[in-house]
Residue frames as a rotation matrix with the C-alpha (Angstrom) as fourth column:
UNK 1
0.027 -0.607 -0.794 -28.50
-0.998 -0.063 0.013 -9.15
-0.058 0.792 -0.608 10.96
UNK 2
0.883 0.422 -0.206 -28.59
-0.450 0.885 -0.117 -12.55
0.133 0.196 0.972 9.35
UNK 3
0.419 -0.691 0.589 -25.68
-0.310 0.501 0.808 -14.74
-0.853 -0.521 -0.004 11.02
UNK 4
0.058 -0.685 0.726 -24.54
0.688 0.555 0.468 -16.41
-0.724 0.472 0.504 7.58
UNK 5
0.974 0.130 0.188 -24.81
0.216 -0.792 -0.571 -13.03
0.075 0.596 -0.799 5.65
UNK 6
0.127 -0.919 0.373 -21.05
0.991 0.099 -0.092 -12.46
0.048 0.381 0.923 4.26
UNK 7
0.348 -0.469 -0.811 -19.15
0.095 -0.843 0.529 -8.97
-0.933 -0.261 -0.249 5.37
UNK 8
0.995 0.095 -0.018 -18.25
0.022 -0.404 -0.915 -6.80
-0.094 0.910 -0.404 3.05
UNK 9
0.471 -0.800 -0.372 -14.76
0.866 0.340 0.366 -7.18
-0.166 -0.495 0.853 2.39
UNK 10
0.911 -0.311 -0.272 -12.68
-0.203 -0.910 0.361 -3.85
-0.360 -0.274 -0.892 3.47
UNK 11
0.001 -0.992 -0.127 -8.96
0.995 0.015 -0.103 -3.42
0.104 -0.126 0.987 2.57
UNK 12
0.910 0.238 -0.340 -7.54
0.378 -0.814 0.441 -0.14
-0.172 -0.530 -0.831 4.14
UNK 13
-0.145 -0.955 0.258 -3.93
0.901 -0.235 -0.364 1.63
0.408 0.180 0.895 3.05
UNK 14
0.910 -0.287 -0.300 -2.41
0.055 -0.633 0.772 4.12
-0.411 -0.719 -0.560 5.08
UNK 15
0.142 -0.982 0.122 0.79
0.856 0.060 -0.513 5.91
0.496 0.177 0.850 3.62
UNK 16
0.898 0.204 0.390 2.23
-0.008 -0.878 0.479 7.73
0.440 -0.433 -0.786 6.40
UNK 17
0.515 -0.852 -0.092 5.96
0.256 0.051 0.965 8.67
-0.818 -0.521 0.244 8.40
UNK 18
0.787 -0.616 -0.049 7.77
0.134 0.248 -0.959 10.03
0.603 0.748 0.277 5.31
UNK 19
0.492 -0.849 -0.191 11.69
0.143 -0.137 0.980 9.82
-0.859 -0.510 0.054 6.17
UNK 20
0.677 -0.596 -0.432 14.90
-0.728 -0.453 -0.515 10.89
0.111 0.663 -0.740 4.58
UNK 21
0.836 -0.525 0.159 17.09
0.194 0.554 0.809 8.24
-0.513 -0.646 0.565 4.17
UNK 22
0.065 -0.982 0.178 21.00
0.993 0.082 0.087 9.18
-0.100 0.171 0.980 3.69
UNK 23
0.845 0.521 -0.122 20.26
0.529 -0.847 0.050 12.57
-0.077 -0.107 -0.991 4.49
UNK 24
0.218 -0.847 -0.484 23.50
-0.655 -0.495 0.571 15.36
-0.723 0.193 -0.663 3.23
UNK 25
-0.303 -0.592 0.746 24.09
0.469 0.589 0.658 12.67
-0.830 0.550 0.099 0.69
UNK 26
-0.610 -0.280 -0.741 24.16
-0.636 -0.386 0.669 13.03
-0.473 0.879 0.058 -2.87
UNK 27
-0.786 0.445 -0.430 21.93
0.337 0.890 0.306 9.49
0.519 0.095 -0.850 -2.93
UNK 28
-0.846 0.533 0.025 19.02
0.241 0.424 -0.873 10.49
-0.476 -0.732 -0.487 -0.75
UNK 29
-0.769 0.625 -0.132 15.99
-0.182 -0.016 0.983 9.63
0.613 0.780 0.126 -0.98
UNK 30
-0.396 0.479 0.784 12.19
-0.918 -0.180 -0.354 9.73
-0.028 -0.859 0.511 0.99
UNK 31
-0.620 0.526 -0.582 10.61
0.235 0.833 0.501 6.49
0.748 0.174 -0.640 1.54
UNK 32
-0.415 0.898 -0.147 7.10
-0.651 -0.180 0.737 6.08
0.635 0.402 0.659 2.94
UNK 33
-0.898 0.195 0.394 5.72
-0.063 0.830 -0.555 3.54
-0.436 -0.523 -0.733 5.80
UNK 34
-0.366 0.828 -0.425 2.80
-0.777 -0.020 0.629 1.66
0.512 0.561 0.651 4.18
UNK 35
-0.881 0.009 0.472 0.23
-0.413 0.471 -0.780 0.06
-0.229 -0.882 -0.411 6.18
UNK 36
-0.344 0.831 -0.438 -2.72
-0.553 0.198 0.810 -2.14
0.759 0.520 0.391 4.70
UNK 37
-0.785 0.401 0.473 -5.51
-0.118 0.653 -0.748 -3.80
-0.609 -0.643 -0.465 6.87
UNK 38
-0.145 0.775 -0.614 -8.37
-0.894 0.164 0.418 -5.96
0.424 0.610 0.669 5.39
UNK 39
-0.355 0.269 0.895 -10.58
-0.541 0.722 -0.431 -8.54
-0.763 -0.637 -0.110 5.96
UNK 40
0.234 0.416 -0.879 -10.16
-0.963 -0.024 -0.267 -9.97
-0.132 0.909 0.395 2.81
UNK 41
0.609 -0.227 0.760 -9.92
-0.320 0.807 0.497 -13.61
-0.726 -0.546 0.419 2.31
UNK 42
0.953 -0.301 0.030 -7.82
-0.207 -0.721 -0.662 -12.64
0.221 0.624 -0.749 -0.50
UNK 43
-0.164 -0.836 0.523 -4.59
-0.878 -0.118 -0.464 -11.92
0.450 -0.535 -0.715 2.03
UNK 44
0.222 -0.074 -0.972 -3.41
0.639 0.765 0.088 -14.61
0.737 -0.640 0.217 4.08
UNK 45
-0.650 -0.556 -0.519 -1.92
0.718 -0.222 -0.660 -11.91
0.251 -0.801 0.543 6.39
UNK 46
0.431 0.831 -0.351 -4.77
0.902 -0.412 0.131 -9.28
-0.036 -0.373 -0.927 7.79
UNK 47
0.817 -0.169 -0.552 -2.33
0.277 -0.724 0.632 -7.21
-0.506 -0.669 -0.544 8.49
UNK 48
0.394 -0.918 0.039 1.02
0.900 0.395 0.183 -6.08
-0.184 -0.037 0.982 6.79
UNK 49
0.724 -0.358 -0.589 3.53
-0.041 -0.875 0.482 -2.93
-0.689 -0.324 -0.649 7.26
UNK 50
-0.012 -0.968 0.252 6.31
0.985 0.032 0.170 -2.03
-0.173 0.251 0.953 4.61
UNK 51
-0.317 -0.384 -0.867 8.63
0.009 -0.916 0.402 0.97
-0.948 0.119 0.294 3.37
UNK 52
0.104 -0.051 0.993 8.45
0.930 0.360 -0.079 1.68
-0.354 0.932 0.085 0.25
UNK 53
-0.575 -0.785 -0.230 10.19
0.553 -0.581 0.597 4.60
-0.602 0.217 0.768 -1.87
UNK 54
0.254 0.825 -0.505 8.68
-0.238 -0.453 -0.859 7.32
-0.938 0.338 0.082 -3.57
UNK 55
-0.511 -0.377 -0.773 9.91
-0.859 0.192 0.475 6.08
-0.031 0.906 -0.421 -7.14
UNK 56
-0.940 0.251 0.233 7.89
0.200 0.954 -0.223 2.65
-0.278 -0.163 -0.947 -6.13
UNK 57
-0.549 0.585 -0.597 5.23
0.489 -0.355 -0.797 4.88
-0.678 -0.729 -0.091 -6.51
UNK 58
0.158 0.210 -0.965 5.34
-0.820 -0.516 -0.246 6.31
-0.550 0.830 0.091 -9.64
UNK 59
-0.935 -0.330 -0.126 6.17
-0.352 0.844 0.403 2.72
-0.027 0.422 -0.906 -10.95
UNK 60
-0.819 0.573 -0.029 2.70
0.368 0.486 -0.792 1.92
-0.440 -0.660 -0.609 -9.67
UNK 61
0.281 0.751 -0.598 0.76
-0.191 -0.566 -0.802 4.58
-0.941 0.339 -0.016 -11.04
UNK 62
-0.231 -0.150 -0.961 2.03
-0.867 -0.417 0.273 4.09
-0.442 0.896 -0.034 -14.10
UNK 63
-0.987 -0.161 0.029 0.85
-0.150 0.961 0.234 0.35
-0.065 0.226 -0.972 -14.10
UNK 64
-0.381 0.898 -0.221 -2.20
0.412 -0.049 -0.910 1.18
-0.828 -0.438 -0.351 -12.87
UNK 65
0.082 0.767 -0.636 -2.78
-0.492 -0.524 -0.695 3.36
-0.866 0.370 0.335 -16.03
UNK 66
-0.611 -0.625 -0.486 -1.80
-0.776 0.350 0.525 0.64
-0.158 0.698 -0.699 -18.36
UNK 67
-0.789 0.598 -0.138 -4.09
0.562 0.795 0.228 -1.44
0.246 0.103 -0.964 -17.06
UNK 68
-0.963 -0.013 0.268 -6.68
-0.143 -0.819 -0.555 0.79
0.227 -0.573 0.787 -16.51
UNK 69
0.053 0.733 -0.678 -9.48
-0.725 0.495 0.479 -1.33
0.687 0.466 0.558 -18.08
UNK 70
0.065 -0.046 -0.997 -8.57
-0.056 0.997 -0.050 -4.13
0.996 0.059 0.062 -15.78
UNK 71
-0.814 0.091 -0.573 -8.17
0.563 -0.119 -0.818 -2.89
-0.143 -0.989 0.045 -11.96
């Protein structure tokens, strides 16, 4: 392999651990551990871990088909 030949850049998501949070309540709701790794130069951080609700989710997807032409 040629030494200055450029890596492909990877980014990896992982959505995994759902929990209940406020469980018997009238409020609860599941959120979601999300884990991304890449070796894009893109990220400043390589690495990075959040929650994130399942409503965050459907917020998403529905951007995503708005822009669908663009991502």
């Amino acid at each position: 392999m040629l030494e200055n030949q450029e890596l492909e850049e990877v980014i990896t998501v992982r959505v995994q651990d759902p929990r209940v949070q406020n469980e018997g309540s009238w409020n609860s709701y599941v959120d979601y551990k999300i884990f991304l790794h890449t070796n894009s130069k893109a990220f400043t951080a390589k690495t990075s871990c959040v929650r994130r609700r399942y409503r965050e989710f459907v917020w998403l997807r529905k951007q995503l088909q708005r822009n669908a032409g663009l991502v």
